[in-house]
C-alpha positions, 0 to 999 in steps of 0.5 A, a space after each residue: 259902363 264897363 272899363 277894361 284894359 290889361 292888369 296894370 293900366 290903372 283901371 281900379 283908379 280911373 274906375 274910381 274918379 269915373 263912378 263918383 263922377 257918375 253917381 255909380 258904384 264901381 264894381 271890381 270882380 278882382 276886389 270881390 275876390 280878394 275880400 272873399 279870399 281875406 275872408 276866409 270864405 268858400 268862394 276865397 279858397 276857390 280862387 286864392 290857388 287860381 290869382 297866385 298863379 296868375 289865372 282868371 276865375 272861371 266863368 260860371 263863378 264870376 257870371 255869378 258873382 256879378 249877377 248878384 251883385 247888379 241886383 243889388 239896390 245901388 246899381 239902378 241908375 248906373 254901374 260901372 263894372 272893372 274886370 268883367 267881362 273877361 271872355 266872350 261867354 261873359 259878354 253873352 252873359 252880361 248881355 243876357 243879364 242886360 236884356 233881361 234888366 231891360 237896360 244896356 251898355 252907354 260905352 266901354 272905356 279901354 285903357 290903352 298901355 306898354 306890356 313892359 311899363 305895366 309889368 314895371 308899374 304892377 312890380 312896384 304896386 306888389 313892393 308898396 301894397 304887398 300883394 303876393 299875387 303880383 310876381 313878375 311871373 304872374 304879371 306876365 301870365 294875366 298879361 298874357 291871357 289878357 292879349 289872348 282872351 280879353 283883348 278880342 272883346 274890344 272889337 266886339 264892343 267897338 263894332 257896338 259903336 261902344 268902345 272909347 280907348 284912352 292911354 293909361 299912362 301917365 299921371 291919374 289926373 292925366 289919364 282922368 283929364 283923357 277920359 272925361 274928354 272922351 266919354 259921353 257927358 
């Protein structure tokens, strides 16, 4: 399963509550990163300049990345993947990963949001958990490249039958309700 929707709309909490409810893990390419950053780590210096400044990692890197990390053992019954796939050359690779898996996607989950609340909400999360790659400047860059690169994947994968698109705001419990309403059991 995969979740998407533009920074902000609260994908790393719902993709939390969703993977337990699954018994999957929860994979986040923007968690692997800023581990790898925090590190110290080659992969972290590669990225560190490229997320202060509010753009993605490329594709080579990041179609690495979780490659690897579907090959590890807990993601045999089940993944849930959060801020992959960002282009269409990372739906190409993810389906050639898939296939090659002999497995495939159950449904992708959108969540759906203002720019301007998430703008607000991303500026508040930066002042709490001090993340300096969350400038109004930035927010509104990976807003966004998000509208022009990532936002066309959801046709891709609603002309699949896959998308479910549930509104992001609101309380966790609230959006959660929303989407277990939504996904298939």
């Amino acid at each position: 399963m995969l979740i998407m929707g533009p920074p902000g709309a609260g994908k790393g909490t719902q993709a939390k509550g969703v993977a337990a409810h699954y018994g999957v893990p929860a994979i986040s390419t923007g968690d692997i990163f800023r581990a790898n950053i925090s590190q110290g780590t080659e992969l972290g210096r590669q990225v560190q300049q490229i997320m202060a400044s509010g753009g993605y990692v490329g594709d080579d890197i990041t179609n690495a990345i979780v490659a690897d990390r579907l090959a590890e053992d807990d993601t045999r019954n089940g993944f849930l993947l959060d801020g992959y796939p960002r282009t269409l050359g990372q739906v190409e690779a993810l389906d050639a990963l898939l296939a090659q898996q002999q497995t495939a996607l159950d449904a992708v989950l959108v969540l759906t949001a203002d720019t301007d609340e998430l703008v607000a909400r991303l500026l508040r999360r930066a002042e709490t958990e001090g993340r300096e790659d969350d400038t109004e400047e930035a927010i509104r860059v990976r807003q966004k490249v998000y509208a022009e690169e990532t936002a066309p994947l959801l046709d891709v994968y609603r002309e699949r039958g896959l998308l479910v698109e549930v509104d992001g705001l609101g309380g966790v419990s609230e959006v959660a309700d929303r989407i277990f309403e939504r996904l298939p059991r």
